[in-house]
RODO-2510 file (C-alpha; in nm, 4 decimals, decimal comma):
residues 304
     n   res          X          Y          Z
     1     x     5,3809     6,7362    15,5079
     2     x     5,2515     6,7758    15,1296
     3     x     5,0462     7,0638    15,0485
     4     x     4,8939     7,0089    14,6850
     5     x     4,7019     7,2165    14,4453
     6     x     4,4202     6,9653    14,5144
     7     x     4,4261     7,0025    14,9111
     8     x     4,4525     7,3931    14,7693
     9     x     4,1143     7,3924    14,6224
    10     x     3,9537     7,1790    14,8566
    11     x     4,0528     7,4878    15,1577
    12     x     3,9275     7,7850    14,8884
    13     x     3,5590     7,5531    14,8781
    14     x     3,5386     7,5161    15,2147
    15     x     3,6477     7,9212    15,3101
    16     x     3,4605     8,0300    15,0721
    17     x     3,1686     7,8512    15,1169
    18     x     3,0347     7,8497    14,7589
    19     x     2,8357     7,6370    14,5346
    20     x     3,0042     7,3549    14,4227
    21     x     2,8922     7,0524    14,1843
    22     x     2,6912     7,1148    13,9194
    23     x     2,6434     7,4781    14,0920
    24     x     2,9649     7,5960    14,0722
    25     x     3,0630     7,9061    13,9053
    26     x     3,4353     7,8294    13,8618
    27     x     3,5843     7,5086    13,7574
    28     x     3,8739     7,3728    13,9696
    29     x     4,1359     7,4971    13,6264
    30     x     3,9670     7,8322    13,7040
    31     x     3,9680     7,8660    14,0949
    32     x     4,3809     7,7368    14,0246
    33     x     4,4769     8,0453    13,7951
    34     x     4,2584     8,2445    14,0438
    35     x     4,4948     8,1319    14,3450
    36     x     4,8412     8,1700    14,1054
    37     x     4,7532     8,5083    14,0415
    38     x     4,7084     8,5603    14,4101
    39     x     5,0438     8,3715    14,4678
    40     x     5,2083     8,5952    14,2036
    41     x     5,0611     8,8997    14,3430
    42     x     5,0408     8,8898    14,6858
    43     x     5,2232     8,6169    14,8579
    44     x     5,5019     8,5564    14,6618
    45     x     5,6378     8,9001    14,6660
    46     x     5,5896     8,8963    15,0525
    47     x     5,8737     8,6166    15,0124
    48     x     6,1399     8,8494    14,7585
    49     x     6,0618     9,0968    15,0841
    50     x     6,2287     8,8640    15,3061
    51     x     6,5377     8,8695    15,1088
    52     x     6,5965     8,5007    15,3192
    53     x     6,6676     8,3385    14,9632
    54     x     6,3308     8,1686    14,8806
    55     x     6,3312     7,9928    14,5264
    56     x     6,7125     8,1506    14,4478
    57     x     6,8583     7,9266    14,1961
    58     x     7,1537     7,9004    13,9918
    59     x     7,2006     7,8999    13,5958
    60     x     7,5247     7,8315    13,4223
    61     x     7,6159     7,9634    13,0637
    62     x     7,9376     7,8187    12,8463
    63     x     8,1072     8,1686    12,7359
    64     x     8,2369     8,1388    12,3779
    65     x     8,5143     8,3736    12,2584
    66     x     8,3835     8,6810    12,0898
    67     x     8,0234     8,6444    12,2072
    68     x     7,8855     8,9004    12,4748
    69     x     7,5335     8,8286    12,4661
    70     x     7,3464     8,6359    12,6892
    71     x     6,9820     8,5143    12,7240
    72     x     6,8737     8,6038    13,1092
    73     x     6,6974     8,2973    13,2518
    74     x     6,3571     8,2065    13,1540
    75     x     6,2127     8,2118    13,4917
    76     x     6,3654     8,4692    13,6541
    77     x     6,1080     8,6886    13,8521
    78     x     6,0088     8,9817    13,5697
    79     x     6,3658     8,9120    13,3902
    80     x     6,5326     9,0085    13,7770
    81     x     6,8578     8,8595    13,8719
    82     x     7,0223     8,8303    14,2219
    83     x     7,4247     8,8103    14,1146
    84     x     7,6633     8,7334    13,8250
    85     x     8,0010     8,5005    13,8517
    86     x     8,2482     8,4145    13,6008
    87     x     8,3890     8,1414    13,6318
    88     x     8,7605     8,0243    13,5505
    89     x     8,8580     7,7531    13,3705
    90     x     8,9984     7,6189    13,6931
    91     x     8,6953     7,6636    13,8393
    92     x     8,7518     7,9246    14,0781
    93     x     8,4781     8,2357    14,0358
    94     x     8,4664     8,5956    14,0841
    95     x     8,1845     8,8407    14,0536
    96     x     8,1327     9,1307    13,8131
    97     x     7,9491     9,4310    13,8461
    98     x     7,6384     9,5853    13,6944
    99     x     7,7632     9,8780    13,4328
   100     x     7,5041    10,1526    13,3771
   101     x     7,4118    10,1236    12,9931
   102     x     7,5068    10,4687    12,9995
   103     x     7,8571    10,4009    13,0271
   104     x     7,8664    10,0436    12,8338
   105     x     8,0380    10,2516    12,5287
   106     x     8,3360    10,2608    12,6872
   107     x     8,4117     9,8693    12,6351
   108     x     8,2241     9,8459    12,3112
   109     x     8,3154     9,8704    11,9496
   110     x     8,5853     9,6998    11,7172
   111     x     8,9229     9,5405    11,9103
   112     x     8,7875     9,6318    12,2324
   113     x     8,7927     9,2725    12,4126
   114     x     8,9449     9,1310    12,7046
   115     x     8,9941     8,7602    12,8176
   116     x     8,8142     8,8429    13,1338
   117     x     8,5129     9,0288    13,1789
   118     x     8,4841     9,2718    13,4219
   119     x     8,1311     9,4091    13,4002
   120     x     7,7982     9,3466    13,2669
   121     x     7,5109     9,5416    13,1259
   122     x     7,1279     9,4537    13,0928
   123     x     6,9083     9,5151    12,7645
   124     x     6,6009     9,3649    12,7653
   125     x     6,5748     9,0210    12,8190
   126     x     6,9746     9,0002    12,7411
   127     x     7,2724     9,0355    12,9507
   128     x     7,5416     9,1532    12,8220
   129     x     7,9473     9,0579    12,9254
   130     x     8,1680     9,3933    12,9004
   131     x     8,4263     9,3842    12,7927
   132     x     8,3651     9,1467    12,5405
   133     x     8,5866     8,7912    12,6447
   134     x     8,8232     8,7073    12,3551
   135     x     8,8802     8,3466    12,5012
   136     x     8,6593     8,0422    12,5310
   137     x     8,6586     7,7929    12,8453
   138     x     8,5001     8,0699    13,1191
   139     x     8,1523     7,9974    13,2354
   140     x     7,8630     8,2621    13,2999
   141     x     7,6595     8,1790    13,6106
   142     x     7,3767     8,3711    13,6976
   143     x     7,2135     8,3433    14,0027
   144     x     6,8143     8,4591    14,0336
   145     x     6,4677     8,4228    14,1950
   146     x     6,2720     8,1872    13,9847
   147     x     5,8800     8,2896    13,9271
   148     x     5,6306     8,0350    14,1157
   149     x     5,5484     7,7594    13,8934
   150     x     5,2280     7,7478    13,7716
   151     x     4,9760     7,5226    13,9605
   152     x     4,8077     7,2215    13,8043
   153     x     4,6113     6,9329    13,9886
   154     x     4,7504     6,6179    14,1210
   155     x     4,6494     6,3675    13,8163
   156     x     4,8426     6,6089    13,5569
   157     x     5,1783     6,5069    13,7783
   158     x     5,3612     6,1451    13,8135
   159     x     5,4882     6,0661    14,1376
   160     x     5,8319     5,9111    14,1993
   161     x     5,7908     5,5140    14,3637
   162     x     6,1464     5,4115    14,2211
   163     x     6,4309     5,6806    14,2133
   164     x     6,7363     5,4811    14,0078
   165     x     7,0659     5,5952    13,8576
   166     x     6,9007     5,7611    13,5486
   167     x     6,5752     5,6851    13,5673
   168     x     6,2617     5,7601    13,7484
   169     x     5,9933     5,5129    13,8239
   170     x     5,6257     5,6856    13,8160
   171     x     5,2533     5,6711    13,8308
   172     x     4,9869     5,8976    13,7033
   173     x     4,9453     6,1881    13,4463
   174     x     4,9363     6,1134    13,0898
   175     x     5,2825     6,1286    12,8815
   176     x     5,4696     6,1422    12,5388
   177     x     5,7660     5,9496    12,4334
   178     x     5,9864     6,2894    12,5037
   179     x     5,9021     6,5882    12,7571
   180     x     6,0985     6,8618    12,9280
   181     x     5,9856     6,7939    13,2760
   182     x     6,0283     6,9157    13,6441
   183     x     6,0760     6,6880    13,9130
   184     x     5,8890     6,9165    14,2219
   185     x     5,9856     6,8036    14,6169
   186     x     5,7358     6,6926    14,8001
   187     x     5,8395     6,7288    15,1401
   188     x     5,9428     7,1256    15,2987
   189     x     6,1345     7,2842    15,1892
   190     x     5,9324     7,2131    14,8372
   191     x     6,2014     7,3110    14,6050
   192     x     6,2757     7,1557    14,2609
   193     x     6,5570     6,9270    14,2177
   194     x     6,5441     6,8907    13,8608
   195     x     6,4624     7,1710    13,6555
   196     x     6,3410     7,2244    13,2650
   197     x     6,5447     6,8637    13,1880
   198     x     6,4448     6,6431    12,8797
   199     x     6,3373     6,2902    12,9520
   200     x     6,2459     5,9928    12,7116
   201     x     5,9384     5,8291    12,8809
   202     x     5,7632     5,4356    12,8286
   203     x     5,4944     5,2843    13,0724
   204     x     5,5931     5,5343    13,3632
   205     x     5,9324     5,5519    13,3604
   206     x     6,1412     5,8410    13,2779
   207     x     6,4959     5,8414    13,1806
   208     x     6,7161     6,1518    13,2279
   209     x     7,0985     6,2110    13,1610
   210     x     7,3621     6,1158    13,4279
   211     x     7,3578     6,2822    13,7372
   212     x     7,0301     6,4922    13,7294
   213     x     6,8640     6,2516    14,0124
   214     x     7,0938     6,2471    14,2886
   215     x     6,8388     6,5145    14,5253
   216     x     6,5206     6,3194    14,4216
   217     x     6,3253     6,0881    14,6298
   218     x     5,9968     5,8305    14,6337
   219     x     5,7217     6,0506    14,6632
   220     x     5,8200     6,3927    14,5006
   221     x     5,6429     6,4140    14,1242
   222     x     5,7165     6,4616    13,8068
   223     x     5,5118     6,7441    13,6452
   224     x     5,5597     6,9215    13,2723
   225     x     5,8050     7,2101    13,3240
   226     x     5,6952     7,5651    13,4923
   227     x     5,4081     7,3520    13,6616
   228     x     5,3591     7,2326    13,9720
   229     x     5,1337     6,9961    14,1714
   230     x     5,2711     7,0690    14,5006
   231     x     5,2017     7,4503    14,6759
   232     x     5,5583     7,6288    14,5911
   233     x     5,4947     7,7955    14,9584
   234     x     5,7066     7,7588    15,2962
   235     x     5,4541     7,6057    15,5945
   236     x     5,3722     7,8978    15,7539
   237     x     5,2334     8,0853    15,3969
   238     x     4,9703     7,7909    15,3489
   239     x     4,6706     7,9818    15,5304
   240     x     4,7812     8,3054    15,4046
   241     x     4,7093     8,2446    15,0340
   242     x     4,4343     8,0178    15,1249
   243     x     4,2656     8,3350    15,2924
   244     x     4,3536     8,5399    14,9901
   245     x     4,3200     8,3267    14,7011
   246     x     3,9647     8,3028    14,8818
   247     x     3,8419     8,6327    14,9370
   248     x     3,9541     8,7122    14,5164
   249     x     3,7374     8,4200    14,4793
   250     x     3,4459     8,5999    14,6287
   251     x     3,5114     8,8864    14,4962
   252     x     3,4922     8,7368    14,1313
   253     x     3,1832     8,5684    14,2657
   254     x     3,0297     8,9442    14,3731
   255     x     3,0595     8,9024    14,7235
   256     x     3,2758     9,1848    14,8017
   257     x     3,1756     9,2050    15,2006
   258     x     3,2908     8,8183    15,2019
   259     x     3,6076     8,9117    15,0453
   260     x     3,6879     9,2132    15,2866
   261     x     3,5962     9,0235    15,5971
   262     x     3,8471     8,7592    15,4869
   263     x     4,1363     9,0670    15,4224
   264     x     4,0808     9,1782    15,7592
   265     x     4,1362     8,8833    15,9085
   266     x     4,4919     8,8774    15,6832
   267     x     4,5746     9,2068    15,7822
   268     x     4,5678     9,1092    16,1870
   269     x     4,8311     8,8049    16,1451
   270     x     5,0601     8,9152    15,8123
   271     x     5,2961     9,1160    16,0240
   272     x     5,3419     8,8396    16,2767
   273     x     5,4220     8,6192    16,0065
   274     x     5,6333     8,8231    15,8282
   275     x     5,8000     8,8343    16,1299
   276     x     5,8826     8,4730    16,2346
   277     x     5,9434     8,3989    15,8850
   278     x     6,2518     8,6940    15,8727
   279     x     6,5523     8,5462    15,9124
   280     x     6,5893     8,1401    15,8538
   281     x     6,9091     8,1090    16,0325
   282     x     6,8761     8,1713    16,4014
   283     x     7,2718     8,3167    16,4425
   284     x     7,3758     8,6429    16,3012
   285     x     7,5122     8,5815    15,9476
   286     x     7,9013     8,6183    15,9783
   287     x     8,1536     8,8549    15,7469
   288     x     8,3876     8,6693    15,5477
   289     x     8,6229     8,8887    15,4263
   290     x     8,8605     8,7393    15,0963
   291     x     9,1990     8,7624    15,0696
   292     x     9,1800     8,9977    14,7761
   293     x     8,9310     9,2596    14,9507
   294     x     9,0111     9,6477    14,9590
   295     x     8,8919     9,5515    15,3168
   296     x     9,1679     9,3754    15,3979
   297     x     9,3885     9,6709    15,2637
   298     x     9,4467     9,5482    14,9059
   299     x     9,2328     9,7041    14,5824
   300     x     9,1265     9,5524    14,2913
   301     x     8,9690     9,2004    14,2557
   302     x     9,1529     8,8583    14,2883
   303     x     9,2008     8,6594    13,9955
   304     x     9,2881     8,2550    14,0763
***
C-alpha cells in the first residue's frame, strides 16, 4: 500500500468539502505546506512520543587528528540527536557521553588531547569531541531522528522500473545532468534507502556510486533531496493527519465550527491509536548486559 501526497490532497478535498476548480481558494502547492505543517506539528511529534524509533537514522563522520568540531546532521529534528559512537579503527564502537558545557573547560585548551574521546559537548548546530582526539582513523557516528521530508506531488518524483548495480532506471519529473536526490520507499515501512546522494542523470536514468542501491526496489521514487512524494507516515497515522491537515484547512478557509467538529472527532480515537501504535515489537525488549559493564561488576568502559 502507497500513500502519496496526491492521494493526500485528494482525502483533504473530499473531508473538507471545499470548492475546488477554478473555485478553489488554495492551490494543491498550498493545501501540501498546509498538511506538512500539520505533519510537523501535530503528528509527527506524536511519533518522537512513541520513542519506538520512527525515522532514526544513522550518520557517520571521518575524525581527523586535532579537529573536535563537528557539523550535527542536517535533518536532525530541531538539531536533536538520539546517541553518539566512536568508532575504532577496527571497527568495534563505544559510546560517549553528553558533557555539560559547563564543565567542557576541563578538556579544553593547549596540549590537552587524547587519542580517544571520551565525551562530547553541543554548541549550536556543532558537536563537539572532548577531549580533543590527537589521532586520525576513528569514525564519529551519530545517530538521530530525521525531520519529515517535505511533501511534493507525484509528477515532481521519478519512479524506479529498473533497479541495477549503480544505476536506477526511472520515469517522470523533470531533471538536470547532476542532482542530490532521495530515493523514498514505496511500500510500509516508507523509509528512505538512499539519502542526500549525488547522481549524474540522462533520459531517466540515474547513476549513483557503488553500493548505495542494494535496499531499493521497482516502484519506490526518486525525488530531489528533503522531499517526498510518498506520506512519511506509518498505516495507522494516514486518517489522523488527513483529519487534521483538514480541519487547519478550514480553519484557513474561516470555517472554524468545520475545523472543531473535525478535532473532536481526533480527540475520541488519538489515544487508541497511540496506543496500538506503542510498542512495535510484541515481546518485552531484553537486557544485554556487555562484558565491560559496572553491571557486571567491572567500572569503566571497554575499549576493543
Amino acid at each position: 500500500m502507497v500513500w502519496t501526497a496526491d492521494e493526500l490532497l485528494a482525502d483533504m478535498k473530499r473531508k473538507s468539502n471545499l470548492p475546488t476548480g477554478t473555485n478553489a481558494k488554495f492551490s494543491d502547492p498550498q493545501m501540501l505546506k498546509i498538511a506538512y505543517e500539520v505533519l510537523l506539528s501535530r503528528v509527527d511529534p506524536i511519533l518522537t512520543n512513541l520513542r519506538e524509533e520512527y525515522g532514526i537514522m544513522r550518520e557517520d563522520f571521518a575524525v581527523t587528528s586535532a579537529d573536535g568540531t563537528y557539523k550535527l546532521p542536517e535533518r536532525a529534528v530541531s538539531g536533536t540527536i538520539r546517541q553518539v559512537l566512536v568508532v575504532m579503527p577496527n571497527g568495534r564502537p563505544y559510546p560517549i557521553e553528553r558533557l555539560a558545557e559547563a564543565n567542557a573547560w576541563q578538556y579544553e585548551g593547549t596540549g590537552v588531547t587524547a587519542s580517544e574521546p571520551s565525551f562530547f559537548a553541543l554548541e549550536d548546530d556543532t558537536l563537539r569531541l572532548l577531549p580533543v582526539p590527537s589521532t586520525s582513523g576513528l569514525t564519529l557516528r551519530i545517530a538521530y531522528r530525521r525531520r519529515p521530508s517535505v511533501l511534493v506531488k507525484v509528477n515532481t518524483c521519478a519512479i524506479v522500473t529498473v533497479v541495477g548495480a549503480t544505476t536506477l532506471t526511472t520515469t517522470g519529473g523533470t531533471w538536470a545532468a547532476s542532482q542530490v536526490v532521495d530515493v523514498v520507499r514505496a511500500k510500509p515501512p516508507f523509509g528512505i534507502p538512499v539519502q542526500a546522494a549525488t547522481a549524474t542523470q540522462a533520459a531517466g536514468v540515474f547513476t549513483f556510486a557503488a553500493g548505495l542501491l542494494g535496499k531499493v526496489s521497482v516502484g519506490d521514487y526518486v525525488c530531489l533531496q528533503d522531499t517526498t512524494c510518498v506520506v512519511p507516515v506509518p498505516e495507522r497515522f494516514n486518517v489522523l493527519l488527513t483529519h487534521l491537515a483538514s480541519a487547519e484547512l478550514l480553519e484557513e478557509w474561516g470555517d472554524g465550527d468545520g475545523a472543531a467538529t473535525i478535532r473532536d472527532a481526533v480527540d475520541e480515537y488519538v489515544s487508541g491509536l497511540v496506543a496500538a501504535q506503542s510498542n512495535r515489537v510484541e515481546a518485552s525488549p531484553q537486557l544485554v548486559i556487555q562484558g565491560g559493564s559496572s553491571l557486571r561488576g567491572a567500572f569503566g568502559r571497554r575499549r576493543y
